[in-house]
N, C-alpha and C positions, 0 to 999 in steps of 0.2 A: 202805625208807629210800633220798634219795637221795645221792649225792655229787659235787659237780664239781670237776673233775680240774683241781688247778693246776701252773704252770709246773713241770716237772723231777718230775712224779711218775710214779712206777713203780705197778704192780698191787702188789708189794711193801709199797713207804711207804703203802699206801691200805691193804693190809690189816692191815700192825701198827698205823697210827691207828686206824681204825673196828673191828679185832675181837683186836688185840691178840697176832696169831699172824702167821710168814709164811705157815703154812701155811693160811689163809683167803685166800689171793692165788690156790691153786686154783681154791676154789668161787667168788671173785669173777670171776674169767676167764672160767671155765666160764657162770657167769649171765647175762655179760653177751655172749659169744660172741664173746671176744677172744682173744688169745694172751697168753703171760703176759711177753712177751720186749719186748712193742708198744709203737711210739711213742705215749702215750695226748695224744691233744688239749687243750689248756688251755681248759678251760667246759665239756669233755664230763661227762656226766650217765652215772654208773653208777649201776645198781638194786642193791643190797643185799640180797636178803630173807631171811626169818628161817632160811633155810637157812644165813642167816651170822653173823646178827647174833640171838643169843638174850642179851638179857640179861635176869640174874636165877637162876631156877628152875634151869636147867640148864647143863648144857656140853657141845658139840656136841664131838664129834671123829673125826678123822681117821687112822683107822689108830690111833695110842697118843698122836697128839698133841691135843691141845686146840685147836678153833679159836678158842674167844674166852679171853682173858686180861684178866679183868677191871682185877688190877693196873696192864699195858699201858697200857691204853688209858687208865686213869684217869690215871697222868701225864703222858700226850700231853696229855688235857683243863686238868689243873690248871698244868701247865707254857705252855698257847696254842701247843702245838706241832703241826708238821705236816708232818713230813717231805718231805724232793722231792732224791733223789741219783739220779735216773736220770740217763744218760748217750745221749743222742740219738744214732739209725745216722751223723749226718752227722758226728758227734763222735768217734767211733773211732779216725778216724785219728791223734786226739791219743794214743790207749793203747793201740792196735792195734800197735805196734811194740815190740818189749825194743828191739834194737840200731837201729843209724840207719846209714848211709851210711859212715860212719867206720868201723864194725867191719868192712863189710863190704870196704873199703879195705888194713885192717890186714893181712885174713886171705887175701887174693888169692895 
């Protein structure tokens, strides 16, 4: 299967839509020879395969978790949802701080 990657999505939001777990944001990483932290491209094309996506017959898991949740995933489909909360490196700086300039004023 494939998937392309829209504005503001994480490896994260891509594996609880398509397999229903975070813990499928591993093996999607892993498959596609990404890192799981990356800024992913809007239109890039990730591979899927059934290392991740088994639906039906079985359940794959990972350690004691389960990577697909079929629940999951069925109310992303029945809801038209599609997650996208990532946070861009060039965006950090908005929550990369607790204190701002003032605190550090206060405590001089």
């Amino acid at each position: 299967m494939k998937y392309s990657v829209l504005d503001r999505q994480s490896m994260f939001d891509i594996a609880l839509q398509t397999a229903g777990s975070a813990e499928a944001a591993f093996a999607l990483a892993r498959e596609n020879d990404l890192s799981l932290t990356e800024d992913l491209e809007v239109g890039a094309v990730l591979t899927m395969g059934q290392s991740i996506l088994t639906m039906g017959q079985s359940v794959l898991t990972m350690g004691h978790a389960p990577l697909l949740n079929k629940n999951v995933t069925d109310f992303f489909a029945n809801k038209h949802l599609r997650p996208a909360t990532a946070i861009s490196n060039t965006e950090t700086h908005i929550v990369g701080r607790i204190f701002d300039y003032t605190f550090e004023e206060q405590f001089e």
